[in-house]
C-alpha positions as a Markdown table, in Angstrom:
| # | Residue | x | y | z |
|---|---|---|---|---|
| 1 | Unk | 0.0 | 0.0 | 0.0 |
| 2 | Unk | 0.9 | 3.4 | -0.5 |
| 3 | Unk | 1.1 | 4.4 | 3.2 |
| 4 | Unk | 3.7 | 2.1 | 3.8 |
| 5 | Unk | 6.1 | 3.6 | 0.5 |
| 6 | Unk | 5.8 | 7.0 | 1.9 |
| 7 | Unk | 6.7 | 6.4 | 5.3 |
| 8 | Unk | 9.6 | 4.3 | 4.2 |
| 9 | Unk | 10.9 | 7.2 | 2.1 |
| 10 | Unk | 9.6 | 9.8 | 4.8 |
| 11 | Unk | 12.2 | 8.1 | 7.2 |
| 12 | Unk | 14.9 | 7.5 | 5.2 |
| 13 | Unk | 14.9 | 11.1 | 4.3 |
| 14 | Unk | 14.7 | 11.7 | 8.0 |
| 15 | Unk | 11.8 | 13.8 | 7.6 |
| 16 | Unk | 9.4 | 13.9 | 10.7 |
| 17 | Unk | 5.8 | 13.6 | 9.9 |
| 18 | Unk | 4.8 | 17.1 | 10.7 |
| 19 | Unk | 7.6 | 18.1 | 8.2 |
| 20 | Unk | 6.3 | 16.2 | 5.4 |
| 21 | Unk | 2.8 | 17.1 | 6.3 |
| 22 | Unk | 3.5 | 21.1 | 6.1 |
| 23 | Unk | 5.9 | 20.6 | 2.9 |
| 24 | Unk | 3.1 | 18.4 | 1.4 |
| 25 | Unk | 0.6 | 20.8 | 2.2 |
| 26 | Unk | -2.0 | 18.3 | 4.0 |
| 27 | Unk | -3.0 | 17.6 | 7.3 |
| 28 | Unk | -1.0 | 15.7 | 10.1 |
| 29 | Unk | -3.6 | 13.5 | 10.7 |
| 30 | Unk | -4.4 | 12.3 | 7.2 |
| 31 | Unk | -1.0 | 11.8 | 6.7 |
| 32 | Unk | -0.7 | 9.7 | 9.8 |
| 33 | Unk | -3.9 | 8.1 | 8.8 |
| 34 | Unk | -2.4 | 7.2 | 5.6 |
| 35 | Unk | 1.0 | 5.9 | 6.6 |
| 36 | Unk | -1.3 | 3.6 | 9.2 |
| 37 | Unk | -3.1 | 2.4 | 5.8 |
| 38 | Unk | -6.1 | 3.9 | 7.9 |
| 39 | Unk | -6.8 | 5.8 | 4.7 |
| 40 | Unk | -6.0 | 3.5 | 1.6 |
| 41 | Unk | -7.0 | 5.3 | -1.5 |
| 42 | Unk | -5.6 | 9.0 | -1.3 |
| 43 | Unk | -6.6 | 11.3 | -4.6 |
| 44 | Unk | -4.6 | 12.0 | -7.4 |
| 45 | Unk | -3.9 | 15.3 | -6.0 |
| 46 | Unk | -2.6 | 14.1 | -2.3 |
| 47 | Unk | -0.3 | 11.5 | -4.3 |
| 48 | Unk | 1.5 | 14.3 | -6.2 |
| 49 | Unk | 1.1 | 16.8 | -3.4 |
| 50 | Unk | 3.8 | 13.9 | -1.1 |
| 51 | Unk | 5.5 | 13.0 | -4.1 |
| 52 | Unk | 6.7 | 16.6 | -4.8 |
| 53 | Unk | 6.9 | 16.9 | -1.0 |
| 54 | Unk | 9.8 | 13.8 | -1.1 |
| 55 | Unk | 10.9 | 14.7 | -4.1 |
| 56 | Unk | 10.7 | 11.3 | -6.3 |
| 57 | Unk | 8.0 | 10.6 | -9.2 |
| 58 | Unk | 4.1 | 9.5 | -7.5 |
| 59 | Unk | 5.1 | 6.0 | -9.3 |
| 60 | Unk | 7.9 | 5.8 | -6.6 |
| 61 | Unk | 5.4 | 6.3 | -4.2 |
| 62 | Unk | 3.1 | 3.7 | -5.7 |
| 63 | Unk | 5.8 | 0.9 | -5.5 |
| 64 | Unk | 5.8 | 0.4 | -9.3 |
| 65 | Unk | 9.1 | -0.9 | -10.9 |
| 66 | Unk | 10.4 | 1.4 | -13.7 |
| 67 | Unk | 11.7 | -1.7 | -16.4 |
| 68 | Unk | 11.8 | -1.9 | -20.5 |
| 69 | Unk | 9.1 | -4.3 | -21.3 |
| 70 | Unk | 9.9 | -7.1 | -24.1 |
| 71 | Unk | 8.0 | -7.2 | -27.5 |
| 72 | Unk | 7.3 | -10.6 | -26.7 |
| 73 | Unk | 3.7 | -12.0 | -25.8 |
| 74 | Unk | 5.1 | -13.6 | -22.5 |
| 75 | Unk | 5.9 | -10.5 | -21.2 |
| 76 | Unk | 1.4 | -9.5 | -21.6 |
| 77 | Unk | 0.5 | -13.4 | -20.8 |
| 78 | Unk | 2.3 | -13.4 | -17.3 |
| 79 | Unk | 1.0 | -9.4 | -16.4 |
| 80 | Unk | -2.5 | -10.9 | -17.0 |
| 81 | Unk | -2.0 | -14.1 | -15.5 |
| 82 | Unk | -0.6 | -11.5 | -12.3 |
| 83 | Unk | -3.9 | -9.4 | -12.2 |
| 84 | Unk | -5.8 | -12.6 | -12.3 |
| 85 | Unk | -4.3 | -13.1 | -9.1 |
| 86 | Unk | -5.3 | -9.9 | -7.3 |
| 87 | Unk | -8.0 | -9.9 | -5.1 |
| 88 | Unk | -10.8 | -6.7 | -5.3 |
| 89 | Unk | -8.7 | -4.3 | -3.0 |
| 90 | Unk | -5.6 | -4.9 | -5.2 |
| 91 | Unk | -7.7 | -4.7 | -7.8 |
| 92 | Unk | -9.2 | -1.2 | -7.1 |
| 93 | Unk | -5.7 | 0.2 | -6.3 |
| 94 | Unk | -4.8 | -1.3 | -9.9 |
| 95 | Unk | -7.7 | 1.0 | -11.4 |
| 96 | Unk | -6.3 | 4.1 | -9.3 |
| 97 | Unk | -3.1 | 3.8 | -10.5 |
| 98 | Unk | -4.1 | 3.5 | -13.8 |
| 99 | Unk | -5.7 | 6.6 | -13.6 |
| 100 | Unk | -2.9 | 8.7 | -11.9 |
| 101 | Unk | -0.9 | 7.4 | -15.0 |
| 102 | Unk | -3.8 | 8.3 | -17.6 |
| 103 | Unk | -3.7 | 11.7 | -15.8 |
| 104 | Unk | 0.5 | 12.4 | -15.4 |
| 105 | Unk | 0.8 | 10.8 | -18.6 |
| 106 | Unk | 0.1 | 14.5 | -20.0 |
| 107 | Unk | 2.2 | 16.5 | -17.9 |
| 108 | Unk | 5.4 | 13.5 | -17.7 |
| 109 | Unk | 5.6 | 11.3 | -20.8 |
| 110 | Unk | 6.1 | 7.6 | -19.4 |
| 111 | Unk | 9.8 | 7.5 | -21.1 |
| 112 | Unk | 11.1 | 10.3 | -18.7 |
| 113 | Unk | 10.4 | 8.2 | -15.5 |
| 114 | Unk | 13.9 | 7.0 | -15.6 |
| 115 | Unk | 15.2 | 10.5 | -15.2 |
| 116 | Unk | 12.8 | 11.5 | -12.4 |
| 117 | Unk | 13.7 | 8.5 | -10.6 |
């Protein structure tokens, strides 16, 4: 979850949470909440408001790994074989993520991750 990324990164930037919480511009508590995966499905808004706030990409924040994909049909077989696996919670935080990247996608083409990494 996503609580767990951003405290991870929160304390190994040595950042107290009322730091990140004023440099992210959102409340103590929600952060807490979140970090506590209290609150599990923070907006679009909140994920870029912590990412800026750490300074790393939101899909650093969202646990993705950042890899060239083969051309080859083993590489789409085993990702769907993989979501077959995920139960509805996973699966909802699939669909969120798809939409922060739908929605970035315009202001950070997908091939600059690397750099912002």
């Amino acid at each position: 979850m996503i609580g767990r990324r951003v405290k991870e990164i929160r304390m190994q930037k040595k950042l107290s949470l009322s730091q990140l919480a004023e440099r992210a511009e959102i409340a103590k508590s929600y952060l807490s909440n979140l970090e506590r995966d209290i609150c599990i499905n923070p907006t679009i808004d909140v994920v870029e408001k912590l990412a800026k706030a750490l300074k790393v990409h939101p899909a650093v924040l969202l646990s993705w790994e950042i890899k060239e994909l083969g051309s080859g049909m083993d590489d789409s077989f085993s990702c769907i074989k993989h979501i077959s696996t995920l139960d509805s919670v996973q699966l909802k935080e699939l669909r969120d993520s798809i939409d922060i990247v739908v929605w970035k996608r315009e202001k950070v083409p997908l091939s600059d991750l690397g750099n912002l990494i």
